[in-house]
C-alpha positions in Angstrom: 138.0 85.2 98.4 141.0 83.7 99.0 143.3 83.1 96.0 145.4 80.2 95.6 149.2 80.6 95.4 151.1 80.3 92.1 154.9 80.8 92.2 156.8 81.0 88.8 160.5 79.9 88.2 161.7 80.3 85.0 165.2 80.1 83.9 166.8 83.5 83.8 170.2 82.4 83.3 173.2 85.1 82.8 173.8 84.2 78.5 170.5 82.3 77.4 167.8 84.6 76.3 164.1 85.9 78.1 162.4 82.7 76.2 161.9 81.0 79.2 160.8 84.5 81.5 158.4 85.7 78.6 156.5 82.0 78.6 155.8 82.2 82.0 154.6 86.1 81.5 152.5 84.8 79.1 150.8 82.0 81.5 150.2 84.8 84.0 148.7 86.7 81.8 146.2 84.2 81.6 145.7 83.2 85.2 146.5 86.4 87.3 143.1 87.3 88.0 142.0 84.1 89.7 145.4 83.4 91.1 148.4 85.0 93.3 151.1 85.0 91.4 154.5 85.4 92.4 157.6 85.1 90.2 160.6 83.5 91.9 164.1 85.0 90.3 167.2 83.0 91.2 169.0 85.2 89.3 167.7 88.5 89.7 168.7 91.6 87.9 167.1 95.0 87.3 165.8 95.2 84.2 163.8 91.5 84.7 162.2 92.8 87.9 160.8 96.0 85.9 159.4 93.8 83.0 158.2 90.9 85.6 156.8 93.2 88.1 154.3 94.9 85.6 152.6 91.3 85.4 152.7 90.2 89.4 154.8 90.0 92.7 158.3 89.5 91.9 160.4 87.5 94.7 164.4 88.4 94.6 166.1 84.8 94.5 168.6 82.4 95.2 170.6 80.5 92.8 170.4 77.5 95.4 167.3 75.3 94.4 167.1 74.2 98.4 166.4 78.3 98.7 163.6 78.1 96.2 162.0 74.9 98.2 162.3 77.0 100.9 160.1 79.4 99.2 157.0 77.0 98.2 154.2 76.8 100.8 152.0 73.5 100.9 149.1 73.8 98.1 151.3 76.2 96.1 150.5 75.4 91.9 154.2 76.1 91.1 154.9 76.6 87.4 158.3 75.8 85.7 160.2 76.7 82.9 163.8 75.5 83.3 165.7 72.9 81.7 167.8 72.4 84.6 164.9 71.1 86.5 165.3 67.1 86.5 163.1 64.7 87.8 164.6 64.0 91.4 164.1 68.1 91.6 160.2 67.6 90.6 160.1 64.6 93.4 161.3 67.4 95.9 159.2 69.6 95.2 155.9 67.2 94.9 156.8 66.5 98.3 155.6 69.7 99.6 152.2 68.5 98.5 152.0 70.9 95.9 150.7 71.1 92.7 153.5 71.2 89.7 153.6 72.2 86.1 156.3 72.7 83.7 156.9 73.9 80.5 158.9 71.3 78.5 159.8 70.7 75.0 162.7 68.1 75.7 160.8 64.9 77.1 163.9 63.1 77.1 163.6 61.6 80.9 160.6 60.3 83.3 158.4 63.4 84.2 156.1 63.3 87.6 154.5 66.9 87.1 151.2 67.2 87.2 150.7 69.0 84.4 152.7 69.2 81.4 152.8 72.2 78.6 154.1 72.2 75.3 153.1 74.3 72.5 155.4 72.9 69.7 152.9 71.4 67.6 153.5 67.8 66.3 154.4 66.6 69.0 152.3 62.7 70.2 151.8 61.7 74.5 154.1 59.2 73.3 157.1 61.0 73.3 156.7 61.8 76.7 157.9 59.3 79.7 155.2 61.0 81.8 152.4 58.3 83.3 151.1 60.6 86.1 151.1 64.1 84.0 148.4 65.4 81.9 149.7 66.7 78.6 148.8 70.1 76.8 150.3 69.5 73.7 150.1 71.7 70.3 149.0 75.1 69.4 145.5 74.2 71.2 147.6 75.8 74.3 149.7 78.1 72.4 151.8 80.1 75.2 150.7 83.9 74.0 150.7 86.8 75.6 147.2 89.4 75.7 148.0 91.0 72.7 148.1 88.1 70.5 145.2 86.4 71.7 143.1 89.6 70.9 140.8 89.4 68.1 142.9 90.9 65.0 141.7 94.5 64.3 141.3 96.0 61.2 143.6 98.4 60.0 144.2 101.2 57.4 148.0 101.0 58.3 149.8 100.3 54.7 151.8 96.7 55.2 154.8 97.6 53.6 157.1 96.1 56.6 159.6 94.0 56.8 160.0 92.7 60.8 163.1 90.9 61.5 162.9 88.9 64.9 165.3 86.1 66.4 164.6 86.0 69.7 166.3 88.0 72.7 170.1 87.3 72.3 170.1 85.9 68.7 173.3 83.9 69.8 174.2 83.1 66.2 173.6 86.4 65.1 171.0 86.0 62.9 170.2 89.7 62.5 173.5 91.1 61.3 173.1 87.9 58.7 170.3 88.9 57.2 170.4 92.5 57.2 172.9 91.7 54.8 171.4 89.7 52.8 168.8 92.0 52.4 171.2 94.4 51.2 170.8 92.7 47.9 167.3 93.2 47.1 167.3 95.8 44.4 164.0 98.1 45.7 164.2 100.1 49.0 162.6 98.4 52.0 161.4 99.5 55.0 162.9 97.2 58.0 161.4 97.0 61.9 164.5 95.1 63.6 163.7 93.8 67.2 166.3 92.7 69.9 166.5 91.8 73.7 168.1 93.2 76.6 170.6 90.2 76.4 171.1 90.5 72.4 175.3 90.1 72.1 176.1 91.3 68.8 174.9 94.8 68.9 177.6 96.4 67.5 178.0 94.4 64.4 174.4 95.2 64.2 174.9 98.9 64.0 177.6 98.3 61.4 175.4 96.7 59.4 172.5 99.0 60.3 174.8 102.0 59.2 175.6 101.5 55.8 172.7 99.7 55.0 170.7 101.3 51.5 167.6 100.3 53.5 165.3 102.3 56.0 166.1 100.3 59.4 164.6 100.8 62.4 166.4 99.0 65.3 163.6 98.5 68.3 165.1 97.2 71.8 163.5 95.3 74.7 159.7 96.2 72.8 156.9 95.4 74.7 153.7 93.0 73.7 151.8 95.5 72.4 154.3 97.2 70.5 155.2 93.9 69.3 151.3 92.8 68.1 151.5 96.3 66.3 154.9 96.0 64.5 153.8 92.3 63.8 150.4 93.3 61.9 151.7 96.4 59.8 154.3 93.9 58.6 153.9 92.9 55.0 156.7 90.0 55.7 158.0 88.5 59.2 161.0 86.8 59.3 161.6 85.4 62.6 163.4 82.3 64.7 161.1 78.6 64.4 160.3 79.6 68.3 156.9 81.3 69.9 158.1 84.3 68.3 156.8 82.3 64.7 153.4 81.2 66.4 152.9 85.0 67.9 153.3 86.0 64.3 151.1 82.9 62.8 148.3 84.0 65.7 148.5 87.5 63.9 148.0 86.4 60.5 150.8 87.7 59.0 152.8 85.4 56.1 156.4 85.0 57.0 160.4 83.4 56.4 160.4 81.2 59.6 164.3 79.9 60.2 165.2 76.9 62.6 168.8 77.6 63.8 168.3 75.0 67.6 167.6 71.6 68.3 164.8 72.2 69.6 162.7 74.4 67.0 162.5 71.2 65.2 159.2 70.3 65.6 157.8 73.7 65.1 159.9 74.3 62.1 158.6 70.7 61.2 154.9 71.5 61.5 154.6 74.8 59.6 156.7 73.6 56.9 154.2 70.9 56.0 150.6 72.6 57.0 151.5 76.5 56.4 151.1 78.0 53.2 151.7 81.6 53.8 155.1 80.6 55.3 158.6 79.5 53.8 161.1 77.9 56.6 164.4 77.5 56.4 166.8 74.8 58.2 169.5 77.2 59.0 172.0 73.8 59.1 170.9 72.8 55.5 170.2 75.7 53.7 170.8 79.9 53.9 167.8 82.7 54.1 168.6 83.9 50.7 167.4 86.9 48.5 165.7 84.2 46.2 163.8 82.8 49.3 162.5 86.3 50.4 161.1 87.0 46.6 158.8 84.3 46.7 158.2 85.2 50.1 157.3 88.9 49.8 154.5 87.0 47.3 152.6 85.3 49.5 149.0 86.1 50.9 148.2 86.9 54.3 146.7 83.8 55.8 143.5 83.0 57.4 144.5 82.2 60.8 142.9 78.8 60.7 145.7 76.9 62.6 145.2 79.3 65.9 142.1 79.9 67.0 143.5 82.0 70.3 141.3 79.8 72.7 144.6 78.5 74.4 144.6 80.8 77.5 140.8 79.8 78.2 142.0 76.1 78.1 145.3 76.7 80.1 143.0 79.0 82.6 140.7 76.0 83.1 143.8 73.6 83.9 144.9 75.8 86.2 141.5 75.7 87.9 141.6 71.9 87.9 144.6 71.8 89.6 143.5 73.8 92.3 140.5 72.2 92.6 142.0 68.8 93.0 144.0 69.3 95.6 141.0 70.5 97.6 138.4 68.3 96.1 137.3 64.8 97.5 134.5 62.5 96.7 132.9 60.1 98.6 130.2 57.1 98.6 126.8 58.3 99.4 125.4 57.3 102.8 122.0 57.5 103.9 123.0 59.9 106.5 123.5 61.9 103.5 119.5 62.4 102.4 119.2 65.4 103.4 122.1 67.0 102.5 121.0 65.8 98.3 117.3 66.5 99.4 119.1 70.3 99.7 120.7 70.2 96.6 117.8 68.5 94.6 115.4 71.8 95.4 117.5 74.0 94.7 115.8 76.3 92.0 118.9 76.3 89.6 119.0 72.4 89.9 115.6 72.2 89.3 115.4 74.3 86.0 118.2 72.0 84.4 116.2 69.0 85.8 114.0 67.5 82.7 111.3 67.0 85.9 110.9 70.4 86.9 108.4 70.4 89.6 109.1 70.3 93.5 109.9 67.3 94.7 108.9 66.5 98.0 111.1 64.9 101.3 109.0 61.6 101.3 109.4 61.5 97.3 113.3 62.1 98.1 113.7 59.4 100.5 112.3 56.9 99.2 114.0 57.3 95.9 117.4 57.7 98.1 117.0 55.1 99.8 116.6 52.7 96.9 119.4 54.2 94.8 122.3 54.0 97.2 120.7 49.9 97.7 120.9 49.5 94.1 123.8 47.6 92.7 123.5 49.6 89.6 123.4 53.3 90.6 126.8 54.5 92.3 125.9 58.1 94.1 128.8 60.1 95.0 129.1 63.5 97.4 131.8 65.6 96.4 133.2 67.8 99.0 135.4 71.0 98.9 137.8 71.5 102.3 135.7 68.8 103.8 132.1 70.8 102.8 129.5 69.4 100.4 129.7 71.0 97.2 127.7 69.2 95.1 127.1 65.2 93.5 127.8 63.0 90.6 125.7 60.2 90.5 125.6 56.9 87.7 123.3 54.6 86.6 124.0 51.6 84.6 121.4 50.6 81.9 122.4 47.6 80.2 126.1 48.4 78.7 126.1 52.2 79.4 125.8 54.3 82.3 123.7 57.5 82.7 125.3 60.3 84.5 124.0 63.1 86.4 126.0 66.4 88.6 124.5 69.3 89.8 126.6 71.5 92.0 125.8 73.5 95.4 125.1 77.1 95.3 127.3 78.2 97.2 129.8 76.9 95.2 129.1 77.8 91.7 131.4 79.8 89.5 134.4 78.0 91.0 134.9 75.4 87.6 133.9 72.3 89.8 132.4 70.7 87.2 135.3 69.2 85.4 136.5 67.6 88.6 134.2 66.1 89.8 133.0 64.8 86.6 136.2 63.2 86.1 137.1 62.1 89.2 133.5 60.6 89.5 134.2 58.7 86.4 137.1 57.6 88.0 135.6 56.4 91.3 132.8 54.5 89.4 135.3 52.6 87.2 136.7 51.3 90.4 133.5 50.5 92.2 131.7 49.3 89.2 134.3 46.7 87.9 133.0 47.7 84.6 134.7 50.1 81.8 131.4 51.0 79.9 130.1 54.2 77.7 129.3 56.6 80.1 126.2 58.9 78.6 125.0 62.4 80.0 121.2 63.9 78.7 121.6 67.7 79.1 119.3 70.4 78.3 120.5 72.3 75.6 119.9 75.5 77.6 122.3 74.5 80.3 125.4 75.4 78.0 127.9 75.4 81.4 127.0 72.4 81.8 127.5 70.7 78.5 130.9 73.0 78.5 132.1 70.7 81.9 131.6 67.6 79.7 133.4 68.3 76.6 136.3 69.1 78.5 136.4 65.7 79.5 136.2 64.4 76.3 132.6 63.9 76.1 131.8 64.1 72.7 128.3 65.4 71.1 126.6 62.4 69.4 122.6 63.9 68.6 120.0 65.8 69.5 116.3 65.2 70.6 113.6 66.3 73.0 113.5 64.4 76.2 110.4 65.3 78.1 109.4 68.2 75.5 112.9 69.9 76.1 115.4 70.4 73.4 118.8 68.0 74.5 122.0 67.1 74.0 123.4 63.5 74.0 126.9 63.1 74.8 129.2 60.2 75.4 132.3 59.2 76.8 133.9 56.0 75.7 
């Protein structure tokens, strides 16, 4: 089958760090085996093509952004992480009727993405200047990569770690600082000390390194899995307020967490106030100190509670919604469309879910057709994918709610339609309808999938209760 295309800019600036690179690694980890991914480098170097090209196809760049335009074919999903992008740069490139997400913490201008990430948690929609973008917002789409969204394994390895992480070039040199620091804690400690390929201060840190009393072990451009295991035989992280801090909160491990950029705030902000097995330091107010990392070194390993490492199954699912979308249409039932539902109606998978189970006949199905698309209170709508009938969403009104009802064609099953056309449906029948009512769906509490597609969008559970001897869920959307 053919896969849609993803291409993948993130900044890769000479002098900033891999931040921005290792996000988008992270997002295609979650997506690359339902989608072609291609990462576009404008500035291309070595050493990021051998740590890009272990993940997908790596394109060599141009610094020019017309070059990248260049680059993008019409239904492209193309995925940004760049703070140079500005919003007559998203125009252009929505233009080339493509489908566009970003990642962005600064929502200080008007967006028109489609899709907008942010995993600093804390933050509200209403920050955002974004009236066309769909917002992921918190640590419900935490940006990790494999190894941390893994289930957290046991292990006979004794914690006695310290891990000492601020990001890939540590600009305000961090490390050396607290290396030092930690030369005045009395016992011996064991220290795992992890830098970039762009770290700048590498020979202060040997210094320091050198005639340190400590056992140091400087590590250099480490990869995920290395990371996850130096991370969990750590008794203590003490890391940069950034995703390294939530790749050590998805491991469970307590930590000094230190906000040193404007834009760690909110993170730094969040864990502060809801994380107890963490102490966080604003590097502008107050020093990591060797009074800090006592009470630190004393706190219990946490339960995990505020990741539950779901995020890449809810970013996949996005994805799949935007390439959907662009694809998807839906249209007002006709009659010359009986047959075509009469299909659809028998099909044995529709007919298990159906809470009438038996066969239903093609004088049975016309006549029931025929008065539902002449009723002024059932809205039937055919949903079609590259102009073929996938499936239907139909409504009822009943007083001051509406019954919904979706089955999908066979053919195209396993593709995550649902969602779609559940929400584009609602959509369509808000505008038909006049009428901004509870919309209610009656599902069989076998047909899980199904009852998945809803809560996604934002149908919530309310009861359960037999509906023609079968077991049911209710669920409604306001």
């Amino acid at each position: 089958m053919h896969k849609t295309r993803v291409v993948i800019k993130p900044d890769t600036t000479p002098g900033i760090g891999l931040g921005h690179l290792y996000r988008c690694l992270s997002i295609i980890s979650m997506i690359k085996d339902y989608f072609d991914c291609i990462l576009y480098d404008s500035f291309p170097t070595k050493k990021i093509e051998q740590i890009a090209s272990t993940y997908c196809k790596y394109e060599k760049g141009k610094q020019l952004f017309g070059s990248f335009l260049e680059f993008l074919n019409e239904d492209d999903i193309v995925l940004i992480d760049d703070y140079n992008i500005n919003a007559k740069d998203e125009l252009a490139i929505k233009q080339l009727k493509t489908m566009l997400v970003l990642i962005d913490d600064n929502f200080f201008r008007k967006y028109h993405a489609d899709l907008i990430i942010n995993h600093c948690p804390g933050i509200k929609p209403n920050q955002y200047n974004a009236p066309k973008s769909k917002l992921l917002l918190g640590l419900d789409y935490a940006i990790l990569r494999p190894a941390f969204l893994a289930p957290i394994k046991s292990s006979n390895i004794n914690n006695d770690n310290i891990f000492i992480c601020f990001g890939g070039d540590d600009s305000k040199n961090l490390t050396s600082q607290t290396i030092k620091t930690l030369e005045k804690v009395s016992t011996q400690l064991n220290i795992k000390v992890v830098i970039g390929p762009r770290f700048a201060n590498k020979n202060k840190l040997n210094t320091e390194i050198e005639k340190s009393k400590h056992n140091i072990e400087l590590l250099a451009s480490v990869n995920e899995l290395e990371m996850a295991k130096l991370i969990h035989s750590s008794k203590l992280c003490i890391v940069a307020c950034s995703s390294i801090l939530i790749e050590v909160k998805a491991m469970g491990v307590p930590c000094i967490g230190i906000k040193y950029v404007n834009n760690q705030e909110s993170i730094y902000n969040y864990f502060n106030i809801y994380d107890k097995s963490g102490i966080y330091i604003d590097n502008d107010k107050e020093s990591f100190s060797v009074r800090l990392f006592n009470k630190a070194i004393k706190l219990d390993k946490p339960s995990n509670e505020l990741i539950d490492k779901e995020s890449g199954k809810r970013i996949l699912n996005n994805f799949f919604d935007l390439r959907n979308k662009s694809k998807l249409i839906l249209k007002e039932a006709l009659s010359e469309d009986a047959l075509t539902y009469f299909k659809l109606v028998n099909d044995p998978q529709v007919r298990k879910n159906s809470f009438q189970t038996d066969h239903i006949t093609i004088k049975r199905h016309l006549t029931w057709f025929k008065n539902k698309i002449l009723s002024k209170n059932s809205f039937l709508f055919l949903a079609k994918l590259n102009n073929v009938p996938c499936g239907q969403i139909r409504f009822d009104i009943d007083k001051q709610s509406a019954f919904v009802d979706i089955s999908v064609a066979k053919n195209f099953r396993g593709k995550h339609l649902s969602p779609c056309i559940i929400e584009l449906g609602i959509k369509m029948f808000k505008e038909k309808s006049k009428k901004n009512i509870p919309i209610i769906a009656e599902i069989k509490i076998t047909n899980q999938k199904s009852i998945n597609s809803f809560k996604r969008i934002n149908f919530i559970e309310t009861k359960r209760k037999k509906i023609n001897g079968f077991d049911s869920v209710i669920l409604i959307h306001e």
